[in-house]
C-alpha positions as CSV (number, residue, x, y, z in Angstrom):
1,X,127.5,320.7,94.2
2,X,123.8,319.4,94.9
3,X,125.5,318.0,98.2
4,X,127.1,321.0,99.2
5,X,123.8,322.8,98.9
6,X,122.2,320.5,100.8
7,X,124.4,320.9,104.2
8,X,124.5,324.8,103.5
9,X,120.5,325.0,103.7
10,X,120.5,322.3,106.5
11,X,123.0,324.6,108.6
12,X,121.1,327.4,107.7
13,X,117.4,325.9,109.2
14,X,119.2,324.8,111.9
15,X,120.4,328.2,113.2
16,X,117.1,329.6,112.6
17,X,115.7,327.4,114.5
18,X,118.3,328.0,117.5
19,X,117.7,331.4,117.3
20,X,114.3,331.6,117.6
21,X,114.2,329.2,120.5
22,X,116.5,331.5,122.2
23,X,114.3,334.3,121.7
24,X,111.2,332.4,123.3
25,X,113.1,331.4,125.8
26,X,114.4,334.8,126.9
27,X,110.9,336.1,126.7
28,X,108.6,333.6,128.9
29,X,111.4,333.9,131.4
30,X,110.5,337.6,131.3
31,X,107.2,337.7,131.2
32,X,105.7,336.0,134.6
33,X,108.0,337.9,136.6
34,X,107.7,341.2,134.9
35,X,104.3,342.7,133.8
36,X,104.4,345.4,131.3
37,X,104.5,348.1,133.7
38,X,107.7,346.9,134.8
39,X,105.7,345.9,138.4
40,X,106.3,342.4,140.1
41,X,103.9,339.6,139.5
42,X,101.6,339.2,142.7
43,X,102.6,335.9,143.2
44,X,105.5,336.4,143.0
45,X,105.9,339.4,145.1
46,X,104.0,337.9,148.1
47,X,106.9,335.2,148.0
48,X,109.3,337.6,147.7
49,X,107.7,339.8,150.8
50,X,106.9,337.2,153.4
51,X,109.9,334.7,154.4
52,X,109.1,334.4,158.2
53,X,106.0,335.2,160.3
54,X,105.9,337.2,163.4
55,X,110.0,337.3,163.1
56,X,112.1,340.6,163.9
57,X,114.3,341.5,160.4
58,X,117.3,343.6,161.0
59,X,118.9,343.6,157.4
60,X,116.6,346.0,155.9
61,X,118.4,348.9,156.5
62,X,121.1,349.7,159.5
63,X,118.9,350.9,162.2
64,X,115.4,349.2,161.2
65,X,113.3,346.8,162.0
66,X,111.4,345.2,159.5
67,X,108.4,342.6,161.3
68,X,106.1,340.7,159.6
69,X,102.8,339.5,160.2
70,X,100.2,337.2,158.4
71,X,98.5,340.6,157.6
72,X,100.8,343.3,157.3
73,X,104.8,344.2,157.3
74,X,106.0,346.9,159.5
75,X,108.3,348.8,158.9
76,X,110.3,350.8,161.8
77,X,113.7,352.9,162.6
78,X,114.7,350.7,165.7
79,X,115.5,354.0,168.1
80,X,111.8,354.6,167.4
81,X,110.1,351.0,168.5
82,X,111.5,348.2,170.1
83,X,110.4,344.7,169.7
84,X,107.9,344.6,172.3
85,X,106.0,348.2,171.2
86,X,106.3,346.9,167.6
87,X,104.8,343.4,168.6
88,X,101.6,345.6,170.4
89,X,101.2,347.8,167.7
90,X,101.2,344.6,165.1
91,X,98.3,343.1,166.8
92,X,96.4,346.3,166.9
93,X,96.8,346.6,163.4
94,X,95.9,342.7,162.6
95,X,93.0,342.8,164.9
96,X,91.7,346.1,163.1
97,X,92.2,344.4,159.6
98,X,90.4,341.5,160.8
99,X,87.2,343.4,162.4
100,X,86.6,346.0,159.3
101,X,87.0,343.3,156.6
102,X,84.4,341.3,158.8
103,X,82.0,344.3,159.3
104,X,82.3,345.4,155.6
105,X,82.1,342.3,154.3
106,X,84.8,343.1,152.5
107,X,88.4,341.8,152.0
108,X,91.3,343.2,150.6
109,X,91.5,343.7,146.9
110,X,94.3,341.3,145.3
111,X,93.4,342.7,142.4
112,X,93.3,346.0,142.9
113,X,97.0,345.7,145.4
114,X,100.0,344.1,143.8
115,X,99.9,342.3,147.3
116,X,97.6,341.1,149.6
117,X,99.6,342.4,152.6
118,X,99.1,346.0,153.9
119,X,102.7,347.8,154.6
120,X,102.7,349.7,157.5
121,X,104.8,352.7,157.0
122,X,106.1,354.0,160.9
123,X,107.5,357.6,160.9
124,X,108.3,357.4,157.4
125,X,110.7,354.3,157.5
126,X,109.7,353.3,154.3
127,X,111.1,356.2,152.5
128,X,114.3,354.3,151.9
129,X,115.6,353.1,148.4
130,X,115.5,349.5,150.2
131,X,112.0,349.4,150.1
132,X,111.9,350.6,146.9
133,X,113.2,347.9,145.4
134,X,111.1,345.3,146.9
135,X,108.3,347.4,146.0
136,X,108.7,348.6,142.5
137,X,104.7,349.1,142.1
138,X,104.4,351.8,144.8
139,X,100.9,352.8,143.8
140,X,99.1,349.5,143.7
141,X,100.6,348.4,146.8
142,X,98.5,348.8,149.9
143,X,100.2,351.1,152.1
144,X,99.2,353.0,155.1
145,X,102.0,355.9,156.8
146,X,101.5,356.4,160.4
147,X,103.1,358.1,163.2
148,X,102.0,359.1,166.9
149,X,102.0,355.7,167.6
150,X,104.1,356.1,171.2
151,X,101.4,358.7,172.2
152,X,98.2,356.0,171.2
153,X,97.2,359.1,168.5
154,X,97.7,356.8,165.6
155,X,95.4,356.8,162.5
156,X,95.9,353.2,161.9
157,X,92.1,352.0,161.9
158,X,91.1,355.6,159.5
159,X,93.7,354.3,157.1
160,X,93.1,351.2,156.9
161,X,89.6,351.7,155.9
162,X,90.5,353.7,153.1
163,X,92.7,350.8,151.7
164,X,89.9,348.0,152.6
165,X,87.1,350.2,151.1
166,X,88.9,351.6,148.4
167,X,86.1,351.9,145.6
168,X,84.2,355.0,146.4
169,X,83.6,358.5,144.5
170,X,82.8,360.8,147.1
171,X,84.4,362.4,150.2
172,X,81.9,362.3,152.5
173,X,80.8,358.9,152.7
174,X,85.3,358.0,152.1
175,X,86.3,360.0,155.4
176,X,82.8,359.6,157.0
177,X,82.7,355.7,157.3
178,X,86.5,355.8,158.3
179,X,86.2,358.4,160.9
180,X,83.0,356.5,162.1
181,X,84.6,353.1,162.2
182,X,87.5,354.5,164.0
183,X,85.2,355.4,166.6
184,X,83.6,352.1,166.4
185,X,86.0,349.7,166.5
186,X,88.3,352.2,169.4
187,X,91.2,353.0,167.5
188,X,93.3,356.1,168.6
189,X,91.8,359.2,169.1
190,X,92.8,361.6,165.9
191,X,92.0,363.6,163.5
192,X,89.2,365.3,163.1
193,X,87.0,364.7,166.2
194,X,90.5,363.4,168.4
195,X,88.2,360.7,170.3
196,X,85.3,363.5,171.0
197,X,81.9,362.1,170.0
198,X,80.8,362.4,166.0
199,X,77.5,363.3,167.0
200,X,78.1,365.8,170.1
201,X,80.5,367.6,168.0
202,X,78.0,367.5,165.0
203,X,75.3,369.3,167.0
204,X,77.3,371.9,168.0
205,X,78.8,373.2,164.9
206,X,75.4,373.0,163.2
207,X,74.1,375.3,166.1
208,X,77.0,377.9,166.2
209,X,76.0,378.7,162.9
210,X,78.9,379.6,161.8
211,X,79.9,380.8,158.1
212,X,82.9,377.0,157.9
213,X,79.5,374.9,159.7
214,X,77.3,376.3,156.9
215,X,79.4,375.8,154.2
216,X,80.4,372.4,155.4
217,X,76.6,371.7,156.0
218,X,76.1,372.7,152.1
219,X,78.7,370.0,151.1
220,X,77.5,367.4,153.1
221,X,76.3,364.8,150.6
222,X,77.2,366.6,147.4
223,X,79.4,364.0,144.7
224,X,82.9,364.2,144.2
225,X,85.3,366.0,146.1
226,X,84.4,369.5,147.9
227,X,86.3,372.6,147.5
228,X,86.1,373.8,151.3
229,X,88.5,376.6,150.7
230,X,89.8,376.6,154.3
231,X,91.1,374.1,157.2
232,X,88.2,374.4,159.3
233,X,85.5,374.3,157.2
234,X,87.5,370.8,156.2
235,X,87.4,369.8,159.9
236,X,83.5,370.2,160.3
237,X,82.8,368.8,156.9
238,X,84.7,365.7,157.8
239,X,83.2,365.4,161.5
240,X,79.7,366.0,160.0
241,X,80.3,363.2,157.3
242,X,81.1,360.9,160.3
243,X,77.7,361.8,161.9
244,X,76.0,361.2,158.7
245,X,77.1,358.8,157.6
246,X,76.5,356.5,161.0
247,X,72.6,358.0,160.8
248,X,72.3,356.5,157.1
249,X,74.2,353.0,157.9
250,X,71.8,352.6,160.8
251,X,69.5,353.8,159.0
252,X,69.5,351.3,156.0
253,X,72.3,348.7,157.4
254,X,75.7,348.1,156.1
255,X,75.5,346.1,152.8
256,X,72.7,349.0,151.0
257,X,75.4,351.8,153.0
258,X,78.7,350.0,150.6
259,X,76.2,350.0,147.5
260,X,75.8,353.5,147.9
261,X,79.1,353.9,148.9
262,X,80.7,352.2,145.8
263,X,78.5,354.2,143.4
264,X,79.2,356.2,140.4
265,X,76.6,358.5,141.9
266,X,76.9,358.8,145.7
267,X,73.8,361.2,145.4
268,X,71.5,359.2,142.9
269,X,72.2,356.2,144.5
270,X,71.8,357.5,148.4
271,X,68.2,359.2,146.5
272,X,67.4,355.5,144.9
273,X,67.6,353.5,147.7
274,X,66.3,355.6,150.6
275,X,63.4,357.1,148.9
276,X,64.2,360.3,149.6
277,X,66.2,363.4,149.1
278,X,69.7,364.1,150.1
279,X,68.2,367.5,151.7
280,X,65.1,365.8,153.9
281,X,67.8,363.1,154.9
282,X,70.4,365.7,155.8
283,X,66.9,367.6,157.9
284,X,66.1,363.7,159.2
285,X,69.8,363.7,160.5
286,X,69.8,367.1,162.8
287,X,66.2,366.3,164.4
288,X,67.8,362.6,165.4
289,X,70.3,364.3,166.6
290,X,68.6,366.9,168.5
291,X,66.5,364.5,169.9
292,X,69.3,361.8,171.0
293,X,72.1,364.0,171.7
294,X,72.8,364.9,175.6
């Protein structure tokens, strides 16, 4: 009886112990490859997005192109770009990535992207439930949408500032350094000053005096994010910003510009480190460019 016992209890441990091994098993197989917001490890999903450089993909999706570059994947509906127009564009796009992280001394935030790649969404070709699932972490993967790019009115350098320099809390110095840079380092002419100069363009809707120029003059260096309450007053707020916020990076250089740009308190911080106010820096700004401007 003892005996009998004996294997009964052994049998017993023993399928415990199966049992639980199973269940470990099952979970460190999950949990590399899926974090707990169901998003793809980073290592993993660099693996899965790069298989060939510089290499033309055609199995995306019937009628794209998917290319990829050491920098960035493009993605493209193949009526739209051929291979030659897609290979110009990818250097553009490389070359820009290369000369803003260089000038911001800043690279691209691994771990603020699931990737370290920036997609390049063309005419909206990501939009497909292809990508999707290669993607499953849409909004910690660095992506910028562009279109115009046949007509050299893409926004390509603008938005990829905004994903290099990412940590920021206020508009103005966001869209100023991006529409300044894109200036800077000759992207496409676009929106808001369409290749016309920052400064030029400043000047002149500060002297029409008009009631969008003064409101947008009002805003101009204020935290957060502006209520401008119509398009145009948007447009010169933005096209000031640019002005700006090229006077203050001169002005200080670029590594004081990204502390205040990073801030918690645009405003305080801008106050701290130039020794003065945002107002006699704003007054500082029209009488350099009054003086300067032909």
């Amino acid at each position: 009886m003892n005996k009998k016992r004996y294997v009964i209890l052994t049998f017993v441990i023993i399928a415990i112990i199966l049992c639980s091994n199973s269940l470990y098993s099952i979970n460190n197989y999950a949990d590399p490859i899926v974090a707990e917001d169901d998003t793809l490890d980073t290592e993993v999903q660099e693996k899965f997005d790069l298989e060939e450089l510089y290499t033309f993909d055609y199995d995306y999706k019937d009628g794209y192109i998917r290319y990829c570059t050491e920098h960035a994947i493009f993605y493209s509906q193949s009526d739209y770009l051929n291979e030659d127009e897609i290979r110009e564009f990818a250097k553009r796009v490389d070359t820009g990535i290369i000369e803003i992280e260089t000038y911001l001394n800043m690279k691209l935030d691994s771990d603020h992207y699931i990737n370290s790649r920036i997609f390049v969404n063309i005419n909206d070709s990501m939009n497909e439930p292809e990508f999707n699932n290669e993607n499953n972490d849409i909004e910690h993967t660095a992506i910028i949408s562009v279109d115009n790019i046949k007509e050299k009115k893409a926004p390509y350098i603008h938005e990829l500032i905004h994903l290099i320099a990412w940590e920021y809390s206020s508009t103005w110095t966001k869209e100023g350094l991006a529409i300044y840079l894109n200036d800077m380092f000759n992207g496409d002419p676009t929106y808001p000053n369409n290749g016309y100069d920052i400064d030029k363009l400043s000047l002149q809707f500060y002297n029409n005096g008009t009631l969008e120029s003064l409101k947008a003059f009002d805003l101009l260096g204020e935290n957060g994010f502006p209520n401008y309450e119509d398009v145009e007053t948007e447009k010169i707020f933005y096209i000031f910003s640019a002005s700006f916020v090229k006077y203050i990076e001169n002005s200080i250089g670029t590594n004081d510009f990204i502390d205040i740009y990073k801030s918690s308190d645009t405003k305080n911080s801008l106050e701290n480190i130039t020794g003065k106010s945002i107002q006699i820096l704003k007054d500082e700004w029209i009488n350099h460019l009054k003086l300067e401007v032909k």
